[in-house]
Backbone atoms as SQL, in Angstrom:
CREATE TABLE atoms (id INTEGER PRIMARY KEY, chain TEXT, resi INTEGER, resn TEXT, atom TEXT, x REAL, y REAL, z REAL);
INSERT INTO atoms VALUES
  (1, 'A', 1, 'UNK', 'N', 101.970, 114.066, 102.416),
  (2, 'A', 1, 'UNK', 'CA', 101.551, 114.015, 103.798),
  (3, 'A', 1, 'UNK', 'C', 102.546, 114.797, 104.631),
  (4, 'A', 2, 'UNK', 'N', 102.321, 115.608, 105.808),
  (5, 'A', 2, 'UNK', 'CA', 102.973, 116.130, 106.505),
  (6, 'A', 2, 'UNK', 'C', 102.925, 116.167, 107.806),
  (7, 'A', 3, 'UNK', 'N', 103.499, 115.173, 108.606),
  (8, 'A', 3, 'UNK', 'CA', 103.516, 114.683, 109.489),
  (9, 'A', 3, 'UNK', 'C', 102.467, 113.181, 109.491),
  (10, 'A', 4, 'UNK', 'N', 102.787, 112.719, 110.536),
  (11, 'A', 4, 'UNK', 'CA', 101.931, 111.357, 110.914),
  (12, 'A', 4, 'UNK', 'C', 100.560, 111.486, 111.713),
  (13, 'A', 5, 'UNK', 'N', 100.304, 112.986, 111.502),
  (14, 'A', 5, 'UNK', 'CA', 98.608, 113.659, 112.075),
  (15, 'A', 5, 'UNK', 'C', 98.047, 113.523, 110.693),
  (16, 'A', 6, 'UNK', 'N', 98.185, 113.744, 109.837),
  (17, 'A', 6, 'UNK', 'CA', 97.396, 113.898, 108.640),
  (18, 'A', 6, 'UNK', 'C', 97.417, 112.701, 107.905),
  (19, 'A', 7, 'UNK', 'N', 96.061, 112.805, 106.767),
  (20, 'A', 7, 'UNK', 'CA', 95.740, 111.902, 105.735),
  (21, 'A', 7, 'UNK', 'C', 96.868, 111.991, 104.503),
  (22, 'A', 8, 'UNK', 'N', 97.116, 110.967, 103.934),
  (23, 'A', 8, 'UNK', 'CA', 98.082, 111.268, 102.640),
  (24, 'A', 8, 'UNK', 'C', 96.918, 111.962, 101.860),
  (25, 'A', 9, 'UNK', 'N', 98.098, 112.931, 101.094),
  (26, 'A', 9, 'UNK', 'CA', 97.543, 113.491, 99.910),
  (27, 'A', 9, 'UNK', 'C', 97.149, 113.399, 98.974),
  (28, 'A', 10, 'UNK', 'N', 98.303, 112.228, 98.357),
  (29, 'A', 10, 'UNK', 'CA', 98.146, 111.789, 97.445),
  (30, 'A', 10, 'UNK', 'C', 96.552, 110.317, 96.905),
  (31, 'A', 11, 'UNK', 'N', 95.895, 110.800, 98.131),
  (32, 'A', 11, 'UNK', 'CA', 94.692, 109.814, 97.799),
  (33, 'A', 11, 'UNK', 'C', 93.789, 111.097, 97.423),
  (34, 'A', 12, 'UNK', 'N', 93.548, 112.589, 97.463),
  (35, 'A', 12, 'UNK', 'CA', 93.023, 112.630, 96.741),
  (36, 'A', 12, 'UNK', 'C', 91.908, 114.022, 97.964),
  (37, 'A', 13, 'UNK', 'N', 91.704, 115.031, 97.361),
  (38, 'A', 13, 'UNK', 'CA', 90.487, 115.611, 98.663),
  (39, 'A', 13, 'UNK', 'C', 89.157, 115.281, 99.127),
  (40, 'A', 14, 'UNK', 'N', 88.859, 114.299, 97.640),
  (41, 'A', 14, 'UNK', 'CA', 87.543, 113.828, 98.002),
  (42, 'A', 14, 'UNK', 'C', 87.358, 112.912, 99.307),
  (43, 'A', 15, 'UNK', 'N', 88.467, 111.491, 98.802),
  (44, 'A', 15, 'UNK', 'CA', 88.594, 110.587, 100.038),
  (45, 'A', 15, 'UNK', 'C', 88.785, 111.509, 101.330),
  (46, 'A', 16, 'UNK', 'N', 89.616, 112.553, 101.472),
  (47, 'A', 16, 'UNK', 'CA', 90.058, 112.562, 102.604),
  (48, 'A', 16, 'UNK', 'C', 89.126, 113.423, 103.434),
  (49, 'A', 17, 'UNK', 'N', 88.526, 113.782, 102.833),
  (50, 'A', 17, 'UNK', 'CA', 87.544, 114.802, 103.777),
  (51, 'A', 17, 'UNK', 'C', 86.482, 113.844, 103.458),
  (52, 'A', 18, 'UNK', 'N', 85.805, 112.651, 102.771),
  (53, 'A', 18, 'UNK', 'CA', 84.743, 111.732, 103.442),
  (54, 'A', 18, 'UNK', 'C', 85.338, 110.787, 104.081),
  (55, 'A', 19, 'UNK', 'N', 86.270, 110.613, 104.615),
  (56, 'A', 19, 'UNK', 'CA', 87.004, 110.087, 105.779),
  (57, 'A', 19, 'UNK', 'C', 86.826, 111.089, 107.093),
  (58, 'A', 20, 'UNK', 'N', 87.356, 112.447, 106.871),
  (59, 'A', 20, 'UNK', 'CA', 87.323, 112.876, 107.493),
  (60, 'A', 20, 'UNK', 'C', 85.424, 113.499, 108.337),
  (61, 'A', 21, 'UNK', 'N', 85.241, 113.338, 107.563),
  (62, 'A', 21, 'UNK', 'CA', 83.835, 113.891, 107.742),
  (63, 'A', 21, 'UNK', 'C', 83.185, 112.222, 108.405),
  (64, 'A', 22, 'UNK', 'N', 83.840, 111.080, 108.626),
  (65, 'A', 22, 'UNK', 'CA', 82.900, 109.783, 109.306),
  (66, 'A', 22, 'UNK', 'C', 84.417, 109.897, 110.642),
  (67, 'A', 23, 'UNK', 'N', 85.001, 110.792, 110.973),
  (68, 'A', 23, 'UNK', 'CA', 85.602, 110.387, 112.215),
  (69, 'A', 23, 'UNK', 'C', 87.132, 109.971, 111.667),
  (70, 'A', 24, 'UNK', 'N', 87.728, 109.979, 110.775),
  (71, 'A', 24, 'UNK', 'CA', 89.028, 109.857, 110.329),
  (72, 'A', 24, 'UNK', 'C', 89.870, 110.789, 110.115),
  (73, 'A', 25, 'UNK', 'N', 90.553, 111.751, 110.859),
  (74, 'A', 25, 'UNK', 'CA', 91.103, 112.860, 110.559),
  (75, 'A', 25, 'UNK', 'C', 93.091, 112.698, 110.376),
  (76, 'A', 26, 'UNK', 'N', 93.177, 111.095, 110.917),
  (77, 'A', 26, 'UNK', 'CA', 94.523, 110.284, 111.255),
  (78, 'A', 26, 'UNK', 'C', 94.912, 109.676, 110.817),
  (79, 'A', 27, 'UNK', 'N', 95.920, 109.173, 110.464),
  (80, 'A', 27, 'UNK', 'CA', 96.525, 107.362, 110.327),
  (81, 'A', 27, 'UNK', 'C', 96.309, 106.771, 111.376),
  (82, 'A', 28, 'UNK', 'N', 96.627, 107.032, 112.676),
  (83, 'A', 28, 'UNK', 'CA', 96.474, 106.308, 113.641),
  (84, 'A', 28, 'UNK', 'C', 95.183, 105.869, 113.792),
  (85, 'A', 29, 'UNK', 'N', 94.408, 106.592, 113.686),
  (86, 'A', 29, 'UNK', 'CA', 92.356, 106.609, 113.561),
  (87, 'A', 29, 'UNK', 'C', 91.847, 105.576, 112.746),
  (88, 'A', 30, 'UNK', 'N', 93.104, 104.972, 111.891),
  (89, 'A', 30, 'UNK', 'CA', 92.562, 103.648, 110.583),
  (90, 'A', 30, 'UNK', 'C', 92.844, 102.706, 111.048),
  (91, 'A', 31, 'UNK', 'N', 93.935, 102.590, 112.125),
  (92, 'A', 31, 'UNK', 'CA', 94.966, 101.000, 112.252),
  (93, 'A', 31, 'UNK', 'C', 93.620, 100.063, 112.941),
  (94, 'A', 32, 'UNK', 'N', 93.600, 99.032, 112.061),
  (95, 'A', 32, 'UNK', 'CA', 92.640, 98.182, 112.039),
  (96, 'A', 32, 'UNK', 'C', 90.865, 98.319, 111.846),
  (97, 'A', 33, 'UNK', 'N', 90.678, 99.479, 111.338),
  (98, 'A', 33, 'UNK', 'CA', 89.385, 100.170, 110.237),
  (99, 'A', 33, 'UNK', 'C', 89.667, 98.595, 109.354),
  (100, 'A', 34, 'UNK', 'N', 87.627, 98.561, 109.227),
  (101, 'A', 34, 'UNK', 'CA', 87.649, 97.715, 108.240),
  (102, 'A', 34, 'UNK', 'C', 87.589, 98.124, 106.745),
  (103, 'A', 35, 'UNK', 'N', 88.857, 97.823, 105.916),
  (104, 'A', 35, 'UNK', 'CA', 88.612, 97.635, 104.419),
  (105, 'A', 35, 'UNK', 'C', 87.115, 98.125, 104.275),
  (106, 'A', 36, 'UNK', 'N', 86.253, 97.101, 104.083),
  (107, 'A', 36, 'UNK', 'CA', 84.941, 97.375, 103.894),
  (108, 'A', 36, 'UNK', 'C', 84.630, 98.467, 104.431),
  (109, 'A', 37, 'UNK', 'N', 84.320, 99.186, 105.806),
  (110, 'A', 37, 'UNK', 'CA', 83.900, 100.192, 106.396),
  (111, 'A', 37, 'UNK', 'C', 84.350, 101.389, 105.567),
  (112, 'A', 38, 'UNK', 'N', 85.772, 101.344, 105.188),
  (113, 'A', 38, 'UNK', 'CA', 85.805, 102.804, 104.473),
  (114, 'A', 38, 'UNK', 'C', 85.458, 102.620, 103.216),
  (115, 'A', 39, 'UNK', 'N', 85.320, 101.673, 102.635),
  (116, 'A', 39, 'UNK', 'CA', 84.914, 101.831, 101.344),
  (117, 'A', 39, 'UNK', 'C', 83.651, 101.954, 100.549),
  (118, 'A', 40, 'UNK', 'N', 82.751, 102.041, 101.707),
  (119, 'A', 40, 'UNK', 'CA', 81.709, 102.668, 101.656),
  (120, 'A', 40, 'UNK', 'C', 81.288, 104.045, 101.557),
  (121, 'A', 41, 'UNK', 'N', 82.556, 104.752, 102.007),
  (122, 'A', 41, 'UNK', 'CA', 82.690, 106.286, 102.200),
  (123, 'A', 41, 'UNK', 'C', 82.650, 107.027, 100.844),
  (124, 'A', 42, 'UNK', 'N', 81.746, 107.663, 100.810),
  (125, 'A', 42, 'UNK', 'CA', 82.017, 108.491, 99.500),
  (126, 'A', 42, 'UNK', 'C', 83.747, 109.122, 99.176),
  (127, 'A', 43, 'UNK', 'N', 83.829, 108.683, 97.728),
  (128, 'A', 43, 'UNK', 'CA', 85.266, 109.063, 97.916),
  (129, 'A', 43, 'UNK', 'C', 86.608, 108.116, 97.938),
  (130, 'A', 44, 'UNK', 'N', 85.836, 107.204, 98.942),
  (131, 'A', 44, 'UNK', 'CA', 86.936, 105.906, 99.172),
  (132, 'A', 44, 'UNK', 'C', 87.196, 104.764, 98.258),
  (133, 'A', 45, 'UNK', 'N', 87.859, 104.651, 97.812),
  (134, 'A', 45, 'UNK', 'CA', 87.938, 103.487, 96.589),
  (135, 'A', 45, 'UNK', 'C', 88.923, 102.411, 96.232),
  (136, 'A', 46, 'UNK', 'N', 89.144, 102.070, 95.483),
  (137, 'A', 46, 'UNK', 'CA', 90.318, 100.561, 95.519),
  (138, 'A', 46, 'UNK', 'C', 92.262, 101.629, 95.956),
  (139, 'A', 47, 'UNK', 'N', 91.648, 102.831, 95.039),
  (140, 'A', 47, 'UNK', 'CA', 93.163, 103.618, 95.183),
  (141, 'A', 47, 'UNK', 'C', 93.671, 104.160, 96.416),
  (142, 'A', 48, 'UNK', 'N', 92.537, 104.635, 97.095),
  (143, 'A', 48, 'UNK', 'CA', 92.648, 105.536, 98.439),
  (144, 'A', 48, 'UNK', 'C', 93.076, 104.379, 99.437),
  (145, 'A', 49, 'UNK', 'N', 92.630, 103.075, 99.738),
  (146, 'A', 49, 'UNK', 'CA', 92.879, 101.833, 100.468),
  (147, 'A', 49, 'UNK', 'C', 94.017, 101.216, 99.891),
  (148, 'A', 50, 'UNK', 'N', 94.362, 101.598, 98.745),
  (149, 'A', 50, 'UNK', 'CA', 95.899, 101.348, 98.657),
  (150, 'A', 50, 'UNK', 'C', 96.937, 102.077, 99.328),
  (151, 'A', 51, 'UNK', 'N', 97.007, 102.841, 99.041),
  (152, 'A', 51, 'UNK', 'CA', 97.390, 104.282, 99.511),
  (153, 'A', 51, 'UNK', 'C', 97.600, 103.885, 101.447),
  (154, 'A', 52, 'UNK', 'N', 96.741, 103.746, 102.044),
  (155, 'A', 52, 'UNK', 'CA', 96.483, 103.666, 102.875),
  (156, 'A', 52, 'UNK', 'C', 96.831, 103.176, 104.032),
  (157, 'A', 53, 'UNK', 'N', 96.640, 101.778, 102.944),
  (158, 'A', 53, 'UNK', 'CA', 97.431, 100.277, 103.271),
  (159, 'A', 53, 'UNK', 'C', 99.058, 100.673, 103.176),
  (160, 'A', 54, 'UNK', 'N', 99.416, 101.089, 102.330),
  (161, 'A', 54, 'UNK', 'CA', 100.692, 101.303, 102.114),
  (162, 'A', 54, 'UNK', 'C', 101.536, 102.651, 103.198),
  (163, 'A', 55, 'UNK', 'N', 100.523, 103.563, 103.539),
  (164, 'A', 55, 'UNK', 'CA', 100.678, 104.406, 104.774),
  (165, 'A', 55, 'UNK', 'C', 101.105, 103.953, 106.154),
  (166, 'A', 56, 'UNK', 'N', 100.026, 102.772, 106.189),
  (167, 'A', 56, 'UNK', 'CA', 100.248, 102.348, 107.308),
  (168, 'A', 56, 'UNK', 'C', 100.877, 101.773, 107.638),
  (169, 'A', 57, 'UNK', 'N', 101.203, 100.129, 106.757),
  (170, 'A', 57, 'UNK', 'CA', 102.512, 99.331, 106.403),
  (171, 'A', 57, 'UNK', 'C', 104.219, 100.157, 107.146),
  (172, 'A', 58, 'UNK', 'N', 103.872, 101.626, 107.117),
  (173, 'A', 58, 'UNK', 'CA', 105.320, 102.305, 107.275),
  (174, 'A', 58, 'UNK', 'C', 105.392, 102.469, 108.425),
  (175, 'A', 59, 'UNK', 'N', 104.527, 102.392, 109.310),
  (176, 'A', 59, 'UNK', 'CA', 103.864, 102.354, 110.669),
  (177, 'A', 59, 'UNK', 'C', 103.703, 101.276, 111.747),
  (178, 'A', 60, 'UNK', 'N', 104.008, 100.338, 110.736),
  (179, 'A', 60, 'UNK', 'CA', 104.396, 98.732, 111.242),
  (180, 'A', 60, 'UNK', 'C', 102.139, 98.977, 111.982),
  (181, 'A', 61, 'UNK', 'N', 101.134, 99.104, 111.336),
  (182, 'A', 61, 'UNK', 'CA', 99.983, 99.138, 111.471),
  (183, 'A', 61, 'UNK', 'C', 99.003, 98.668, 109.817),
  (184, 'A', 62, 'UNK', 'N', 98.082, 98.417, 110.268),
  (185, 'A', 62, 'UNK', 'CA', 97.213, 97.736, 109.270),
  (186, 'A', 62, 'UNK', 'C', 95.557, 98.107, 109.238),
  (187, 'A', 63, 'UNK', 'N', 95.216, 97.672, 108.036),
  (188, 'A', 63, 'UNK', 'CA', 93.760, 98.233, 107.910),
  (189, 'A', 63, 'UNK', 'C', 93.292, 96.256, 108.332),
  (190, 'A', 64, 'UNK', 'N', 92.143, 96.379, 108.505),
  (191, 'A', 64, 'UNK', 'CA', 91.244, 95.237, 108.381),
  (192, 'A', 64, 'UNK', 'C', 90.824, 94.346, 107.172),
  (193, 'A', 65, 'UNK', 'N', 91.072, 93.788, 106.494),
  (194, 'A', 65, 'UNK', 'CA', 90.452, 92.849, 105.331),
  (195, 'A', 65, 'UNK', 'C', 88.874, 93.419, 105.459);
């Protein structure tokens, strides 16, 4: 990841551009996104919401259960 504008990388191009493609182009854009909501996203999966979770955690911010 490079800077705190962008998606981590390490989840992957699929997740991040069907994130990006429903309005997610941020970290900040997730803090409190529901779990469920992205994981509906093509792309999005148990790894990418780890990832995520763990992004944000550094951010003192959180996804939704």
């Amino acid at each position: 990841m490079t800077g705190d504008s962008e998606l981590p990388a390490a989840m992957g191009d699929v997740a991040r551009r069907g994130l990006a493609l429903n309005g997610f182009t941020r970290l900040d854009q997730l803090d409190g996104a529901s779990e469920k909501e992205l994981l509906v996203i093509h792309g999005v999966g148990p790894k990418a919401i780890r990832i995520l979770r763990e992004q944000l955690a550094l951010q003192s911010r959180a996804l939704s259960p």
